[in-house]
N, CA, C and O atoms as CSV, one atom per row, in Angstrom:
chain,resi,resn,atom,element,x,y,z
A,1,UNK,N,N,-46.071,15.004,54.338
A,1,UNK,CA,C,-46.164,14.032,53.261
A,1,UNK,C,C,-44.789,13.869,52.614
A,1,UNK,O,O,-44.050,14.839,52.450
A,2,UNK,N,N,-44.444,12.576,52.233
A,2,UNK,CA,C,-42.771,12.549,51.617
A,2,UNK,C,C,-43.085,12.698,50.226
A,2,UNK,O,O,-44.167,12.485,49.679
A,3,UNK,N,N,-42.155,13.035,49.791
A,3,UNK,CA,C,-41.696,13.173,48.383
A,3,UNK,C,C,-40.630,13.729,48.332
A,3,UNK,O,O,-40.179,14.524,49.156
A,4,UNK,N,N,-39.981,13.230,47.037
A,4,UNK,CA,C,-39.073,12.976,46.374
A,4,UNK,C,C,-39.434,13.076,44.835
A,4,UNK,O,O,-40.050,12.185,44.250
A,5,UNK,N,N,-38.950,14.360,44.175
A,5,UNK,CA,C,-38.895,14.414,42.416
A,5,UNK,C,C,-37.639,14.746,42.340
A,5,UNK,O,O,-37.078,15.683,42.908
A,6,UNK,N,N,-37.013,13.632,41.327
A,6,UNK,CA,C,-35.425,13.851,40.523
A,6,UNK,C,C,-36.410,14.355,39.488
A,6,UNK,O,O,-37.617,14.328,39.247
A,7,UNK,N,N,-34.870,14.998,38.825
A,7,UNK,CA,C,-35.246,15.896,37.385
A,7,UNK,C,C,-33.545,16.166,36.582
A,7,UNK,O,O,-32.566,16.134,37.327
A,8,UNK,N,N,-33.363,16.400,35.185
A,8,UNK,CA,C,-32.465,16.662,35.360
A,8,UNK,C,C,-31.655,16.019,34.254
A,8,UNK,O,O,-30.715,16.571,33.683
A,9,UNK,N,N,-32.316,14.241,33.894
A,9,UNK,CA,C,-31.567,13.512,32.923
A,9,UNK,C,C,-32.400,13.787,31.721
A,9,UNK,O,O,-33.386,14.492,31.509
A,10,UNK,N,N,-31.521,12.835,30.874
A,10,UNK,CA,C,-31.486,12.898,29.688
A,10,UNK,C,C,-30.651,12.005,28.304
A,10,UNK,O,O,-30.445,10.816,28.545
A,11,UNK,N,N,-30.221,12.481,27.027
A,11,UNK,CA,C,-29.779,12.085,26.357
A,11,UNK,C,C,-28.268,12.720,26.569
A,11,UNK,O,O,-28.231,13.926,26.813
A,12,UNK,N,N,-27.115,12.053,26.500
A,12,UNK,CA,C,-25.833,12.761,26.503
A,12,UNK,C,C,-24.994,12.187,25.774
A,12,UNK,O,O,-25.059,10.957,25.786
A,13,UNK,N,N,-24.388,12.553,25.274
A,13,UNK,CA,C,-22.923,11.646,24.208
A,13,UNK,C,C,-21.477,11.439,25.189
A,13,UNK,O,O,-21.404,12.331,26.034
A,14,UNK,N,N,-20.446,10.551,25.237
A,14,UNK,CA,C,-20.051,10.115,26.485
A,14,UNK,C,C,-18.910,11.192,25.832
A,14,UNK,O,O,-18.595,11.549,24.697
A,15,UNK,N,N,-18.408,11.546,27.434
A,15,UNK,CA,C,-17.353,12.983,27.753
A,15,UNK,C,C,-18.326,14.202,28.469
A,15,UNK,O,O,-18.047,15.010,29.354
A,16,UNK,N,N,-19.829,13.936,27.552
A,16,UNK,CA,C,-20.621,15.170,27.997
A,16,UNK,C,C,-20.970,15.183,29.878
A,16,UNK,O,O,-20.441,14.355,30.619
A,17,UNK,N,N,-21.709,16.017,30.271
A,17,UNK,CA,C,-21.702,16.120,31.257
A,17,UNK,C,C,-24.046,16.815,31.642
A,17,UNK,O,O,-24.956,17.438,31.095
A,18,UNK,N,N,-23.783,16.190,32.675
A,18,UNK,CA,C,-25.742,16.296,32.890
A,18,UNK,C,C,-25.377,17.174,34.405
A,18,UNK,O,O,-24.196,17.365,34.694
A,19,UNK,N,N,-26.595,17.721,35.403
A,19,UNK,CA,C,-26.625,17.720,36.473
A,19,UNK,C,C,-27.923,17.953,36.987
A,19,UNK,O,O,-28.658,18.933,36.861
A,20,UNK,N,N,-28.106,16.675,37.705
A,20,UNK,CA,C,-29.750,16.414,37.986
A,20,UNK,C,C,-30.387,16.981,39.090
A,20,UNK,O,O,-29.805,18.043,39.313
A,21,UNK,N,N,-31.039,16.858,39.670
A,21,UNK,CA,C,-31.216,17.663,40.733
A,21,UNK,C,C,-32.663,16.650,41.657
A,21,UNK,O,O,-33.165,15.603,41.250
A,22,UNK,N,N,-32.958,17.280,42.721
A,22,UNK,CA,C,-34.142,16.568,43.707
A,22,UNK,C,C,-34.255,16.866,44.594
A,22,UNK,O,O,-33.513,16.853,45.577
A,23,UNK,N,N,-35.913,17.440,44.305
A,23,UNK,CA,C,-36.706,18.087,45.712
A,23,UNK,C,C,-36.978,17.221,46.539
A,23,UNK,O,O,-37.507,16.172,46.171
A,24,UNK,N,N,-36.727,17.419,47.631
A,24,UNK,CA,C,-37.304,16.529,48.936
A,24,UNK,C,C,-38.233,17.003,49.672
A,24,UNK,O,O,-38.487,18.195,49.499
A,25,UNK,N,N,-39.008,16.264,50.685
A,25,UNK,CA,C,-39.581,16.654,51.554
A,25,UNK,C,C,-38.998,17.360,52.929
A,25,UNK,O,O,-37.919,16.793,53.103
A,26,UNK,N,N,-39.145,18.117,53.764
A,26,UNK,CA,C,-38.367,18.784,54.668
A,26,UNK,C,C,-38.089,17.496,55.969
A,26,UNK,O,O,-37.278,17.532,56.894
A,27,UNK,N,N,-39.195,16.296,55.578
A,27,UNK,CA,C,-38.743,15.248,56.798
A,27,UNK,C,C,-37.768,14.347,56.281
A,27,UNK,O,O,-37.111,13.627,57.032
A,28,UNK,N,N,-37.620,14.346,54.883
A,28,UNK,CA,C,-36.644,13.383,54.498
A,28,UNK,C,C,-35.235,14.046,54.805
A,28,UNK,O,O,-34.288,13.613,55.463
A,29,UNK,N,N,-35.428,15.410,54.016
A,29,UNK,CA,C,-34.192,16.162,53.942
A,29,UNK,C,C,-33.395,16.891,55.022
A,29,UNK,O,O,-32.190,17.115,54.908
A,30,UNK,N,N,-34.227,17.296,56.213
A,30,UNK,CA,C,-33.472,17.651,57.201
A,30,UNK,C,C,-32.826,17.217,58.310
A,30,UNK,O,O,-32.058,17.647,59.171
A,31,UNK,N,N,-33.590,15.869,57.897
A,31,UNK,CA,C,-33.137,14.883,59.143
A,31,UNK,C,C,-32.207,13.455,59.062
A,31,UNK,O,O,-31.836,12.685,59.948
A,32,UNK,N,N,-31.965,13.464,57.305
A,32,UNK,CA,C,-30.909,12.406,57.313
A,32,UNK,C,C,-29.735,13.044,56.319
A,32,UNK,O,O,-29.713,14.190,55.869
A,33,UNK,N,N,-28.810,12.029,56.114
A,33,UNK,CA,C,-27.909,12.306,54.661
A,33,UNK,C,C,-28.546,11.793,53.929
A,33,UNK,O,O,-29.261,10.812,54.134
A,34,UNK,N,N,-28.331,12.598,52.574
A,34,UNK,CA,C,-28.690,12.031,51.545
A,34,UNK,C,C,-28.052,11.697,50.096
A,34,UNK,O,O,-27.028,12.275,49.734
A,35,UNK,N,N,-28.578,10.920,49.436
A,35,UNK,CA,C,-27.870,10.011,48.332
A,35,UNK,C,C,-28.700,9.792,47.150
A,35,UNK,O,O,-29.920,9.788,46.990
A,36,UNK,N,N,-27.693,9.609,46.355
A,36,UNK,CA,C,-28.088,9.159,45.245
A,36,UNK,C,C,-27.846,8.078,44.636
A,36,UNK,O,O,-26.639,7.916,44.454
A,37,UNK,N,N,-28.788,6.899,44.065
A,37,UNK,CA,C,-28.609,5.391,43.672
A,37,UNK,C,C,-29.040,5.518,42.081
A,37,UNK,O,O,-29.693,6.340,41.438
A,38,UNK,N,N,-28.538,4.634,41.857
A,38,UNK,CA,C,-29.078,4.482,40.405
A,38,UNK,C,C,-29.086,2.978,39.905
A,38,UNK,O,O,-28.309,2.168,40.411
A,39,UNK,N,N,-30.019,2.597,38.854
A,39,UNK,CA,C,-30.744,1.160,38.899
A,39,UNK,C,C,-30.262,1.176,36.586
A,39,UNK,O,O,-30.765,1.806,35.657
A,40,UNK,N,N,-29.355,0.351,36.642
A,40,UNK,CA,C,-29.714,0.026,35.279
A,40,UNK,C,C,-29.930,-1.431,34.811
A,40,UNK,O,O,-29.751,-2.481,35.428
A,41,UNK,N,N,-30.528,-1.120,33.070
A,41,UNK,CA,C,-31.280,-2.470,33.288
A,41,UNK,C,C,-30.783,-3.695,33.262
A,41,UNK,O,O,-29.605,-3.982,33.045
A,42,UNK,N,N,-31.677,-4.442,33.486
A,42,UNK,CA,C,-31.599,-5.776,34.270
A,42,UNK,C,C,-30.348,-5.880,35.531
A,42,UNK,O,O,-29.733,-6.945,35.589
A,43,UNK,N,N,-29.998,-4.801,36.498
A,43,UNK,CA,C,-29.287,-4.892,37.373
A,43,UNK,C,C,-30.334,-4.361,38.508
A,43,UNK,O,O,-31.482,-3.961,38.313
A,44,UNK,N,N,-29.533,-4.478,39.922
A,44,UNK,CA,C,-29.720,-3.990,41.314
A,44,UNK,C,C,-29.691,-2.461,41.546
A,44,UNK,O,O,-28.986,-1.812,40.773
A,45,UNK,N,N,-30.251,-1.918,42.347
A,45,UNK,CA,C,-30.612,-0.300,42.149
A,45,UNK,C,C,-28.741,-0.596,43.114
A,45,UNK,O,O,-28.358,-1.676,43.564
A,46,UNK,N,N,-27.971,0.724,43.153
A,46,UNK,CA,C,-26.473,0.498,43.376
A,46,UNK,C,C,-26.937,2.288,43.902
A,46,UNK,O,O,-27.910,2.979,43.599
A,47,UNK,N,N,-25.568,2.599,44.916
A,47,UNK,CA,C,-25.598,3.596,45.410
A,47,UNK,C,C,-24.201,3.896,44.765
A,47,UNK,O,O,-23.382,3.152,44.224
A,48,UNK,N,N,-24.214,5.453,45.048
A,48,UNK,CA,C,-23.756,6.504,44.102
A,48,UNK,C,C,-23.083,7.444,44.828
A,48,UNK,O,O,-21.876,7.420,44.583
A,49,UNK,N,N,-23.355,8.118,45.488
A,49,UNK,CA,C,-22.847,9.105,46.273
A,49,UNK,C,C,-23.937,9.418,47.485
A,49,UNK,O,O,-25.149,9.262,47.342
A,50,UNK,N,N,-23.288,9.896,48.729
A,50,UNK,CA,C,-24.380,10.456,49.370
A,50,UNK,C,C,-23.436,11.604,49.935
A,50,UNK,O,O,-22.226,11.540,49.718
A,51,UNK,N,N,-24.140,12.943,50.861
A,51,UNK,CA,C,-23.130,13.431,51.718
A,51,UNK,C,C,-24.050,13.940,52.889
A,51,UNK,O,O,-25.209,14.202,52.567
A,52,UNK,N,N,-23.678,14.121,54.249
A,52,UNK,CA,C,-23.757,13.980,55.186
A,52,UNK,C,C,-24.384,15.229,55.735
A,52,UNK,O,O,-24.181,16.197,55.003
A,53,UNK,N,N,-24.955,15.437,56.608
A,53,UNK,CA,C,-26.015,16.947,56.823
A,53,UNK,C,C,-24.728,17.548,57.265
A,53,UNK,O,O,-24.819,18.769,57.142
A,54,UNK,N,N,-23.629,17.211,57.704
A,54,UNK,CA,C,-22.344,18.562,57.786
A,54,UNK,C,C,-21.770,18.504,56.754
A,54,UNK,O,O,-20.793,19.247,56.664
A,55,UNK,N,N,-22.152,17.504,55.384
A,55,UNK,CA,C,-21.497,18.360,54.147
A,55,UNK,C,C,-19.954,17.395,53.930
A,55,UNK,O,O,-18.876,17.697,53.419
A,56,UNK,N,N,-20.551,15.912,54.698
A,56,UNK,CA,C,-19.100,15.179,54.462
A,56,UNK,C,C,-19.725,14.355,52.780
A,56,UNK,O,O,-20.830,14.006,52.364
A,57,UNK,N,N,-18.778,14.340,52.410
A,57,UNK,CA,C,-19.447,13.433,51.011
A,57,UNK,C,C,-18.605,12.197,50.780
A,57,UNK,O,O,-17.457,12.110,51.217
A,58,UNK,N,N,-19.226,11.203,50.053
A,58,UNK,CA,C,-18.777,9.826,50.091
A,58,UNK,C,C,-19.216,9.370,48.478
A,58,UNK,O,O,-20.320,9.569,47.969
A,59,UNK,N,N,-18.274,8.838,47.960
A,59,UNK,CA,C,-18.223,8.071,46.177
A,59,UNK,C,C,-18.226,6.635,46.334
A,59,UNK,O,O,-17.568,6.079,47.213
A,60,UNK,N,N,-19.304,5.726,45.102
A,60,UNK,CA,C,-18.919,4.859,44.578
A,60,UNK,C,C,-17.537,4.905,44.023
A,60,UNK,O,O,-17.026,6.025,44.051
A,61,UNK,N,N,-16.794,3.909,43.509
A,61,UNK,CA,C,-15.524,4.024,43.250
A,61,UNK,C,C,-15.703,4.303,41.628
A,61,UNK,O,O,-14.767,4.781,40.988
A,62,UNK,N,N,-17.215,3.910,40.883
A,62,UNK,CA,C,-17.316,3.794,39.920
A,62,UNK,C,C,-17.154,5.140,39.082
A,62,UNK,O,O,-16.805,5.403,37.931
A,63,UNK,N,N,-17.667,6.044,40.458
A,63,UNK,CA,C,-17.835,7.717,39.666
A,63,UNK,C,C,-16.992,8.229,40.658
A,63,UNK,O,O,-17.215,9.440,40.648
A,64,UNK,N,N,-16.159,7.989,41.499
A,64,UNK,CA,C,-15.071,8.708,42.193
A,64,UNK,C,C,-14.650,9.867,41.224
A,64,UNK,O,O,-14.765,9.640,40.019
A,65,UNK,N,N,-14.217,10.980,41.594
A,65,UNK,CA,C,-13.553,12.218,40.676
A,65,UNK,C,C,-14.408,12.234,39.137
A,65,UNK,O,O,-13.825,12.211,38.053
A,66,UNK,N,N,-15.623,12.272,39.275
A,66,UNK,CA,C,-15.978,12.452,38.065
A,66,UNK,C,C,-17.361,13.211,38.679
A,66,UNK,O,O,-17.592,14.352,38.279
A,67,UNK,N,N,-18.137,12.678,39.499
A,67,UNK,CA,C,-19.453,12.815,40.268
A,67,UNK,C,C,-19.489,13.960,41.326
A,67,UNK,O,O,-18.792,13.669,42.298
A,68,UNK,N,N,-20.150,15.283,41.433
A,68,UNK,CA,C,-20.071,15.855,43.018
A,68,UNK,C,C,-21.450,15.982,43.319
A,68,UNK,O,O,-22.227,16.642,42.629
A,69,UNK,N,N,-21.803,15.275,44.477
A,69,UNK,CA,C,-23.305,15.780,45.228
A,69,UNK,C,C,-23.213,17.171,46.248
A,69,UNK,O,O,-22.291,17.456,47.013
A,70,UNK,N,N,-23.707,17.467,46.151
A,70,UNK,CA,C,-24.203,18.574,46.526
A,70,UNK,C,C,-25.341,18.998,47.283
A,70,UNK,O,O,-26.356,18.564,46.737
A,71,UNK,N,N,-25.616,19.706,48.377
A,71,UNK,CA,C,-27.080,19.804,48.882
A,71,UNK,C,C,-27.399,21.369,49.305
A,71,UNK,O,O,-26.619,22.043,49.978
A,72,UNK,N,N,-28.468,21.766,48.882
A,72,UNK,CA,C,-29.300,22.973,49.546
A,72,UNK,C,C,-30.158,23.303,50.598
A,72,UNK,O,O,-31.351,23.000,50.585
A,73,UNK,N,N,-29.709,23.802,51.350
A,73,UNK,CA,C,-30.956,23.703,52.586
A,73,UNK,C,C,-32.321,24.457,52.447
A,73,UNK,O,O,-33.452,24.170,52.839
A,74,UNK,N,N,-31.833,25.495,51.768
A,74,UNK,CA,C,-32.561,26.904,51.304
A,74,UNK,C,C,-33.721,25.725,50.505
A,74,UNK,O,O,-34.942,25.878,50.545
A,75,UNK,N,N,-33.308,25.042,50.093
A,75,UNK,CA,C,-34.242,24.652,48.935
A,75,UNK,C,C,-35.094,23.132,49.309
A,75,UNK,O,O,-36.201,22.703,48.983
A,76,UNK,N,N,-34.018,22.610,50.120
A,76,UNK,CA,C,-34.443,21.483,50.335
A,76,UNK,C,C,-33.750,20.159,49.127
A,76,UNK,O,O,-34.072,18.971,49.099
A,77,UNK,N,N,-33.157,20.579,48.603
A,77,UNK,CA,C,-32.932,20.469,47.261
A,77,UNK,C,C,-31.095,19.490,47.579
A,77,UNK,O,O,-30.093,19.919,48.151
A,78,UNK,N,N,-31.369,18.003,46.855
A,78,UNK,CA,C,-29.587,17.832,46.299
A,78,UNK,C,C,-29.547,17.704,44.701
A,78,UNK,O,O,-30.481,17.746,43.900
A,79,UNK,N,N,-28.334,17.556,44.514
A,79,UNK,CA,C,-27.405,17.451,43.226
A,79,UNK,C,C,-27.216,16.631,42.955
A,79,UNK,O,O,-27.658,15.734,43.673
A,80,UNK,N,N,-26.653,16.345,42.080
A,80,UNK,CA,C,-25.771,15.350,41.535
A,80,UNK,C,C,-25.044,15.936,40.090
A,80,UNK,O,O,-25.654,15.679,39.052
A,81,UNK,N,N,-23.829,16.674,39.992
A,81,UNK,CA,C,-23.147,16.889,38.884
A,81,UNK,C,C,-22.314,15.832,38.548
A,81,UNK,O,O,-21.500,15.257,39.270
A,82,UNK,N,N,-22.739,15.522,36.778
A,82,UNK,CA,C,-22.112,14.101,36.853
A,82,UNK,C,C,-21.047,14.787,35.453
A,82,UNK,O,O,-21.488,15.524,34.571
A,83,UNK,N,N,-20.123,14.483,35.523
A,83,UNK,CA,C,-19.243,15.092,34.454
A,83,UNK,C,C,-18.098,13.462,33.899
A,83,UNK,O,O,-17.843,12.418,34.499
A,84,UNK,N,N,-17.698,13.973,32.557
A,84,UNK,CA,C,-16.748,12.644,31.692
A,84,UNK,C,C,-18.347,11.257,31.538
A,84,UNK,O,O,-18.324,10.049,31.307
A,85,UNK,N,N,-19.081,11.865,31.704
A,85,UNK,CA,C,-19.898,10.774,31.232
A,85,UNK,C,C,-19.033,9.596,30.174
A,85,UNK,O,O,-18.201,9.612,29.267
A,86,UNK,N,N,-19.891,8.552,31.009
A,86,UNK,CA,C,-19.756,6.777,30.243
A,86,UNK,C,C,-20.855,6.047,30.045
A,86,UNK,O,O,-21.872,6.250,30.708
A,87,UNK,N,N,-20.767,4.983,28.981
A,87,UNK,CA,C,-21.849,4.164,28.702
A,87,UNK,C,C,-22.029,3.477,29.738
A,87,UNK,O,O,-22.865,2.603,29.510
A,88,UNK,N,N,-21.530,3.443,31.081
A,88,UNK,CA,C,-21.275,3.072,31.713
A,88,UNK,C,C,-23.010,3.183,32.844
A,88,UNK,O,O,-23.622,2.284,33.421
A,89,UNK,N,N,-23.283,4.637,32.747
A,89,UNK,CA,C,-23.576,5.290,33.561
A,89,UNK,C,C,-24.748,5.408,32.983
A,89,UNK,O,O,-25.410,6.141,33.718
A,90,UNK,N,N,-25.439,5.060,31.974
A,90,UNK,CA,C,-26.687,4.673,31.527
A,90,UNK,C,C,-27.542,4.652,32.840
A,90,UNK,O,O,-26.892,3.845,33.503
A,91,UNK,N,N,-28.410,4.968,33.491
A,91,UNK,CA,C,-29.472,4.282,34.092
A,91,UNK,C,C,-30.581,4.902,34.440
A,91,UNK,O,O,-30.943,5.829,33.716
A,92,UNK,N,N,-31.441,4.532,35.694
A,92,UNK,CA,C,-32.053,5.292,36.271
A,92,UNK,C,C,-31.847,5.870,37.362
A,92,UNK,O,O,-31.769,4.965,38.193
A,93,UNK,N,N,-31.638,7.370,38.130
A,93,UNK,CA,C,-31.376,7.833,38.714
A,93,UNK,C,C,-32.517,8.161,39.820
A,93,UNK,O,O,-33.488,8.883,39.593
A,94,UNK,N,N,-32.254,7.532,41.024
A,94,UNK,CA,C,-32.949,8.486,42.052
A,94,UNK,C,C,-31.923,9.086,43.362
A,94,UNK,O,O,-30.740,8.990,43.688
A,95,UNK,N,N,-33.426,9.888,43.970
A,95,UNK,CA,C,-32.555,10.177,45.660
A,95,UNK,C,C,-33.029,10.125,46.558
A,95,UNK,O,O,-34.168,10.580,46.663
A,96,UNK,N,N,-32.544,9.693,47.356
A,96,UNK,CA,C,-33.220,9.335,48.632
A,96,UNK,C,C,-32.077,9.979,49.659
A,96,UNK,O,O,-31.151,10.778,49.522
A,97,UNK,N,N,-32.809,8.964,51.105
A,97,UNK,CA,C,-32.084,9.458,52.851
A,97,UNK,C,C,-30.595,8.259,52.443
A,97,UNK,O,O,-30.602,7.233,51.764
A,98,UNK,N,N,-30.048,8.586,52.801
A,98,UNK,CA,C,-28.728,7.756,52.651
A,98,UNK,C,C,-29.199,6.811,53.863
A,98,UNK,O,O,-29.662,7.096,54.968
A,99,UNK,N,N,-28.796,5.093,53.002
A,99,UNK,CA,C,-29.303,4.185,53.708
A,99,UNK,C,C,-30.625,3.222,53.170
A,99,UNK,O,O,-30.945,2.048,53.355
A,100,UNK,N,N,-31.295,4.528,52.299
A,100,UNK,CA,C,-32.644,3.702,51.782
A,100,UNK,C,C,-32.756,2.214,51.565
A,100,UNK,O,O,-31.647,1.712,51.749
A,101,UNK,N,N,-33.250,1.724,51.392
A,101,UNK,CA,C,-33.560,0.306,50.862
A,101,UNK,C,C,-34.808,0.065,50.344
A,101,UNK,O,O,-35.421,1.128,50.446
A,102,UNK,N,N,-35.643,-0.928,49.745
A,102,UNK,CA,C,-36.431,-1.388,49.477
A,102,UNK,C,C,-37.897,-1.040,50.243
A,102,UNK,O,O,-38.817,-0.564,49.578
A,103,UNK,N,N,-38.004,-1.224,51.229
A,103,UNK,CA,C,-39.266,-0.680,52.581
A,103,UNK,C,C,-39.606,1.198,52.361
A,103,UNK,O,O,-40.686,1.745,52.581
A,104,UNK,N,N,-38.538,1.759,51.957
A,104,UNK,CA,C,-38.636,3.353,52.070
A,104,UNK,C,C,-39.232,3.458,50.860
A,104,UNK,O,O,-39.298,2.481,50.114
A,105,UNK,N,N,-39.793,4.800,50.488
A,105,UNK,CA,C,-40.760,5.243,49.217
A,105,UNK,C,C,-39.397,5.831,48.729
A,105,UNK,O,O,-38.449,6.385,49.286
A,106,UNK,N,N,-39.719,5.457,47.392
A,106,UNK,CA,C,-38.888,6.296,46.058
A,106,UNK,C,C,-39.749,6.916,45.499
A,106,UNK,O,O,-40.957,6.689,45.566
A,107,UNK,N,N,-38.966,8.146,44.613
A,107,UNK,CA,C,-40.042,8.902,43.629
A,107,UNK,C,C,-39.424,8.313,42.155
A,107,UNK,O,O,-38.451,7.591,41.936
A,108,UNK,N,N,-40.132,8.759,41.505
A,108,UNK,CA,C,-39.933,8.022,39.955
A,108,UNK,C,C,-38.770,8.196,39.090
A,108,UNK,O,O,-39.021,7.909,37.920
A,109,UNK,N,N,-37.574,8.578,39.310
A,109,UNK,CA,C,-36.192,8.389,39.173
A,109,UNK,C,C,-36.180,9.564,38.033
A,109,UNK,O,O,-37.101,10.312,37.707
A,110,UNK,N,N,-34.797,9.485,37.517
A,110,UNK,CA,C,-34.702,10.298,36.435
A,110,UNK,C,C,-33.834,9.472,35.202
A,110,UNK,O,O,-32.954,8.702,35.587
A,111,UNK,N,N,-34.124,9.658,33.373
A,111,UNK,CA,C,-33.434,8.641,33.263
A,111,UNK,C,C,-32.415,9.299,32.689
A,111,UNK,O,O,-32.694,10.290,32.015
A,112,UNK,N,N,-30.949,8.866,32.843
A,112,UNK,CA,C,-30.067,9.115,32.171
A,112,UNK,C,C,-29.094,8.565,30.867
A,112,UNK,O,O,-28.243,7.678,30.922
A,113,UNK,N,N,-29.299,8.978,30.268
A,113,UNK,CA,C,-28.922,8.149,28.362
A,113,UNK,C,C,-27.540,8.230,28.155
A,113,UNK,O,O,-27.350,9.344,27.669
A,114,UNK,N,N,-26.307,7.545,28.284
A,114,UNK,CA,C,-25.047,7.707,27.494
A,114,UNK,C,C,-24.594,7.638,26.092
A,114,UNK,O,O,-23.794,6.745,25.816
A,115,UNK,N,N,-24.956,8.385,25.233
A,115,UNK,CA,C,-24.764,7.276,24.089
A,115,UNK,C,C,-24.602,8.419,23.148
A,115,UNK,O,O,-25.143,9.525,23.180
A,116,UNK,N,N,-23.424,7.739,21.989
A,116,UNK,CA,C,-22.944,8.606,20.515
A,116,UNK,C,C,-24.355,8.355,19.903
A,116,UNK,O,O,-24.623,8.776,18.777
């Protein structure tokens, strides 16, 4: 059965720093890369980072040197440490197989708050 639970966001004041996290299923997670997108409002869900089952990792330019994903095998489990937070970065957070689109199941995101 798939699933996918992010966890992790919250309220933050910008500079602060969050790090979210998401269980996967062992068919999602062992068999693709995976990523993280995030959807704020009234925009397009936008990808974020993903990294590669050998551990190559890849940035939006938006969170380049600010963002590291991360993944666990032990756990099944990725990351997302998001540090220098911006109002920028307001949204909703999920994770998926790197590649997702619209047709694939999401789980119910996580939300993340920037704000003094």
């Amino acid at each position: 059965q798939v699933h996918l639970v992010e966890s992790g966001g919250g309220l933050v004041q910008p500079g602060g720093s969050l790090r979210l996290s998401c269980a996967a299923s062992g068919s999602i997670f062992r068999n693709n890369g995976m990523g993280w997108y995030r959807q704020a409002p009234g925009k397009q869900r936008e990808f974020v980072a993903s990294i590669s089952s050998g551990g190559f990792t890849y940035y939006s330019d938006s969170v380049k040197g600010r963002f590291t994903i991360l993944r666990d095998y032990a756990k099944n489990s990725v990351y997302l440490q998001m540090n220098s937070l911006i109002a920028e970065d307001t949204a909703v957070y999920y994770c998926n197989k790197r590649y997702a689109d619209v047709r694939d199941y999401w789980g119910q995101g996580t939300q993340v708050t920037v704000s003094s």
